[in-house]
N, C-alpha and C positions, 0 to 999 in steps of 0.2 A: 761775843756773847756765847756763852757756854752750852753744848747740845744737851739737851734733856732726856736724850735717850742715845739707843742705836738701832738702827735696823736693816735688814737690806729687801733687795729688790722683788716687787711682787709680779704676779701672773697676770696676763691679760686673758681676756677673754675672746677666746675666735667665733663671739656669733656678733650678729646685728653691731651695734657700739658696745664694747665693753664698760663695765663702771669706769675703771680705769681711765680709758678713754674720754670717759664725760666729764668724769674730774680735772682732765690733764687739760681740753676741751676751752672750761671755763675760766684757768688762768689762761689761756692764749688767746679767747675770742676776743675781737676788737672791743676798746672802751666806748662805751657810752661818754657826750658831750662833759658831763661833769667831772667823769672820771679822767679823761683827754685832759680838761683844763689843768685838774690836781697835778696830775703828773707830770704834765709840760712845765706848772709853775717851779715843782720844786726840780726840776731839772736844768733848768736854766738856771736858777743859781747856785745847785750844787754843781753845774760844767764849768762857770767861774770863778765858784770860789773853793773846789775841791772840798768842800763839807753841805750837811743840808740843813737847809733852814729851819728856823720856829717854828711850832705851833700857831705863833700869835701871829707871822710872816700871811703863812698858808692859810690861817681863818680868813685875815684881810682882803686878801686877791679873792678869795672866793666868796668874801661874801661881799665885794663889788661888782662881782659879776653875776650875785641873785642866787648863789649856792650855799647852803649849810656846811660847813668842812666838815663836820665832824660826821651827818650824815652821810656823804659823800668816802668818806674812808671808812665806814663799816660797811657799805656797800661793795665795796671789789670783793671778789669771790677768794675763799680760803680755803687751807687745809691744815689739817694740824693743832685742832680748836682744846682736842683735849690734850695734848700737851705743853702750849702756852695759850693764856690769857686771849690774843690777838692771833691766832695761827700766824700760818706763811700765808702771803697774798703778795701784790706786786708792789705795795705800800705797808709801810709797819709804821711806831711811833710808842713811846712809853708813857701812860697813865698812871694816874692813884686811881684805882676804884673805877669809876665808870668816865673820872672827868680824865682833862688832857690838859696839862699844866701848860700853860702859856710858852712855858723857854723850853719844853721837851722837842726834841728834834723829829724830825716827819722825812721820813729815809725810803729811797728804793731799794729794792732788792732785784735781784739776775733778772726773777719774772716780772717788775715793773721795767727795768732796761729792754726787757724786749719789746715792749711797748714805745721806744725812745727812737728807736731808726733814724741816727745820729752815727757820726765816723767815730766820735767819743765812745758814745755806748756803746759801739762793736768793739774795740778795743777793750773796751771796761771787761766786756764777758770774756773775750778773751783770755784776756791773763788772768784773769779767774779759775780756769777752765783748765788752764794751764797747770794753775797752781794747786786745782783737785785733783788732776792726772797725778803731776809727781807726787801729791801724799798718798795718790792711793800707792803708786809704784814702789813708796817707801816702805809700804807692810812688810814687802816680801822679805827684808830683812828680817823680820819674826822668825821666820823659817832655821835661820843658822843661829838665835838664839834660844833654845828651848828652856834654858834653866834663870833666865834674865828678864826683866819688862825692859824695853827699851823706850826710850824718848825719841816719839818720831816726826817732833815738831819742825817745822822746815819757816826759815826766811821768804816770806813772798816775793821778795825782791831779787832772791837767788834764786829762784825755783824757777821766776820768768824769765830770768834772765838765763839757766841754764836748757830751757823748753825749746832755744833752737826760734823763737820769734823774733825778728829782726824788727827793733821800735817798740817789744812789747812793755819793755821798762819804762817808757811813757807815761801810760796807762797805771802808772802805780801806783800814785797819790790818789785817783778816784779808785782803784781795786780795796785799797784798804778799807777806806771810811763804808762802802760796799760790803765788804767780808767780815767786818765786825757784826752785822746783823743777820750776814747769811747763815743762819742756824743750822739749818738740814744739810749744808755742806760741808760747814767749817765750825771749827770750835778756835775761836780768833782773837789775839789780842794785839792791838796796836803799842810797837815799842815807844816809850816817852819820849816827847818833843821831837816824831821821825811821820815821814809819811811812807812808812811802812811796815810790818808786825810780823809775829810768829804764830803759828796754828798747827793745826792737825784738821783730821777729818771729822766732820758732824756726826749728826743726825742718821747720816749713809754711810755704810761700814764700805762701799766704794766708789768713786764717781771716776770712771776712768771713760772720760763723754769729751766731745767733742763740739756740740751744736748744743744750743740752750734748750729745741724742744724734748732729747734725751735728759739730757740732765732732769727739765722738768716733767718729763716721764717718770723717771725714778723721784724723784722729792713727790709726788703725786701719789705713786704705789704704795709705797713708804708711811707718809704720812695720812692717807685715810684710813680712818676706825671703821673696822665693818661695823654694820648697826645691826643691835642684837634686831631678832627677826619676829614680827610679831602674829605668831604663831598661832590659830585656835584650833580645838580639837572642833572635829565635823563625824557626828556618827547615827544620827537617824536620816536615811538618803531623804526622807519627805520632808527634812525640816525647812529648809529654804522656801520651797513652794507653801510649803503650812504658813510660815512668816510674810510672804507675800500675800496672800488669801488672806491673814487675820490684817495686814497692812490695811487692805481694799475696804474689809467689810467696817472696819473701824472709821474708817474717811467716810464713808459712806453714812453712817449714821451719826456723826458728829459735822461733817460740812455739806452732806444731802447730795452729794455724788460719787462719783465713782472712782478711782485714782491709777488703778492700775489693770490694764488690756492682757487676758490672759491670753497666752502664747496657742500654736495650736499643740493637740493632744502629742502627735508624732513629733512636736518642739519640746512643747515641756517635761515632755519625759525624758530629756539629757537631764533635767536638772535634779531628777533623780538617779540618775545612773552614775557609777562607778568610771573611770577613765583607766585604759591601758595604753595610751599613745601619746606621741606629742596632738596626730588631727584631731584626736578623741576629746583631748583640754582645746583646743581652740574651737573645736564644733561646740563645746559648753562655756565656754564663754561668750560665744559668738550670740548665744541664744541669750545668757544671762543680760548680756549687751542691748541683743532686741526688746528684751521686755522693758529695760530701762527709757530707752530710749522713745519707746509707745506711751510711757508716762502721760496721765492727761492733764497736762499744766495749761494753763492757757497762753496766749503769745507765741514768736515767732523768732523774742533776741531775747539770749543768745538763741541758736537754730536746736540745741539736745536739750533735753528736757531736765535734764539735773541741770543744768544752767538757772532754768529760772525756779525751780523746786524751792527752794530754800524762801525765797522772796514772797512767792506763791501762800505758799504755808503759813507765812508771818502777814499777810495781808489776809488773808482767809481766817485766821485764828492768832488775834492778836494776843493771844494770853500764852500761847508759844515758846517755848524756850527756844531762843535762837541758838544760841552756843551749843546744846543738844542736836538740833536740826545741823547746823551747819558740819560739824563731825562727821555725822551718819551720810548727810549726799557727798561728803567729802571722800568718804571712801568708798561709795557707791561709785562716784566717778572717776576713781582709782581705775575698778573694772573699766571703767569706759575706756578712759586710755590706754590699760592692757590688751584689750582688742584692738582698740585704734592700731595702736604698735606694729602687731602683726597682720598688716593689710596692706599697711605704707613704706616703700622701700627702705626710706629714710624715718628710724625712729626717733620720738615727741626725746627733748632731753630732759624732760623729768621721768622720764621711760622707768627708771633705777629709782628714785622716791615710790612710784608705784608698784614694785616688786619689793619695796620693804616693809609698807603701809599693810602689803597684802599678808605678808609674811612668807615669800619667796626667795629662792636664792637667786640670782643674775651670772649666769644665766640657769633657767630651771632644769634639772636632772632629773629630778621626779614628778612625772605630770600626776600621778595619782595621788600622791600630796600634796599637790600644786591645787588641786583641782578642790580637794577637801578647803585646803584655808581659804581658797575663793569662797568658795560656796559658806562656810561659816561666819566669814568678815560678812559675805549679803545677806547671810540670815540674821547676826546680830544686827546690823543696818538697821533691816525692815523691822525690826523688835524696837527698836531703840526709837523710830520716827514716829511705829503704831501707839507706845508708851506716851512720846510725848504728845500725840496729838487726841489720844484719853484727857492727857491730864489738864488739856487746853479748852476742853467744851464748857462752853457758859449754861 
């Protein structure tokens, strides 16, 4: 399969987990029961029969074991979304449209072999690995030709076989059918009627790696899109607190109590002040946090008060717009887990959705515009719940 692009290798991040990190993260954390089955099923018969089964194969086994295939393979976690259809994940598979034709093939890639902890699949990566080393090794020739393109596609079968791995030629009837879909590594064509092909390098202008979670370090950095940031302007310091105030008085006269516990004076007045430090943004959110969390929802599950906010609201004022409501505490509780974060050694891993929701960078350089798009994400919030619980009184 042909690379769609080229890129090379990104930066990580030296605080707490880097994005990076959390991405690279979720191709390697253990599968979940359904995702075990898939993989186990089409592994056993691609280790027998050196190609990988149907569609129609892999619906069957999993839906006699009470699993949807189809949901089940959009569920492994990806990267790469906007530049093919299916990203990278540790399962791929070609569709029309949304469906999956019965005879299209359902194939692993490096990062679902790492999931296969078999003597096969370590092999398999192997001469894989191998065989991105000497393409990357083969650039350098670029060097002595300046005034030429050269053709620097290489036989996988000689590339393993020149890598100095003793048996790696083994491995090369499963590397192929493998390397035809590894995109971000390879750009791969199987020679007719051979279980073996010619290529060049993907996706990664280099993979000179050794161990699979490198490699899927760099296919990770590579291929995640930063997400544009969503950004608000914040410039009257009282507006937050104002939007909270009109939040309360509005609940108050439309459900007959009271909704929100003002902080005390020497509290709420971070949430009007300016931030020059990193303690300066975490003592104002710290506070933004407390007031959320004094919420007066009734109940005790979940234990934080945006938990049951949303439900609260739609049982109190059934005329409600739910999908309004649920936005607004959705990013209310954004802030929550941005504080959460920095209290708990080990940060939540949707840590990085919550710094893009807010309109943060990961990790933050500017606490004083850091502090501004908090504070404007919670004053549109509270505008957006106070609106709709106006436009819900009978």
């Amino acid at each position: 399969m042909g690379a769609p692009g080229r890129a090379s290798d990104g930066a990580r991040a030296p605080i707490l987990m880097s994005a990076l990190e959390m991405v690279l993260s979720s191709l390697l954390d253990p599968l979940d029961e359904p995702q075990s089955l898939l993989v186990n099923t089409i592994w056993r018969q691609f280790e027998h029969g050196k190609r990988f089964p149907v569609y129609s194969y892999v619906g069957y086994v999993m839906g006699n074991a009470g699993h949807n295939a189809a949901a089940v393979l959009h569920s492994f976690p990806t990267v790469g979304r906007h530049l093919t259809a299916t990203g990278y994940g540790a399962v791929g598979w070609h569709h029309q449209g949304t469906r999956i034709p019965p005879e299209a093939e359902v194939w692993l890639t490096v990062a679902g072999l790492h999931h296969v902890h078999e003597d096969v699949s370590v092999g398999v990566t192997r001469a894989l690995l191998a065989y991105m080393r000497a393409l990357t090794k083969a650039q350098e020739e670029i060097l002595r030709h300046p005034f030429e393109v050269l053709n620097l596609n290489m036989n996988l079968t000689e590339a393993v076989q020149r890598s100095g791995d003793d048996g790696g030629t083994f491995y090369v009837p499963w590397a192929t059918a493998v390397a035809e879909h590894e995109w971000p590594g390879l750009s791969f064509s199987r020679a007719a009627a051979t279980d073996t092909g010619n290529g060049a390098l993907g996706y990664l202008t280099a993979a000179d790696f050794h161990t699979t979670d490198a490699y899927l370090a760099a296919v990770a950095a590579a291929l995640t899109q930063p997400e544009p940031l969503a950004t608000l302007p914040y410039g009257e310091p009282r507006a937050l607190l104002r939007a909270a105030n009109f939040l309360d008085v509005t609940y108050e006269l439309v459900a007959g109590a009271s909704l929100v516990e003002r902080p005390p004076m020497d509290r709420s007045s971070l949430l009007a002040l300016p931030v020059a430090s990193e303690a300066d943004f975490h003592a104002g959110v710290t506070v933004l946090a407390e007031l959320l969390g004094k919420l007066k929802v009734p109940g005790k599950n979940p234990s934080h008060a945006l938990g049951r906010l949303e439900q609260h609201l739609v049982d109190t004022l059934p005329a409600i717009d739910r999908a309004v409501v649920h936005d607004a505490v959705h990013t209310l509780d954004q802030i929550r887990l941005l504080r959460n974060s920095t209290i708990h050694t080990k940060p939540a891993p949707d840590l990085l959705q919550a710094h893009e929701d807010l309109g943060l960078t990961f990790p933050i350089n500017d606490f004083a515009t850091a502090w501004d798009s908090v504070r404007a994400h919670a004053e549109q919030a509270f505008a957006i719940l106070q609106e709709a619980i106006q436009a819900a009184r009978t």
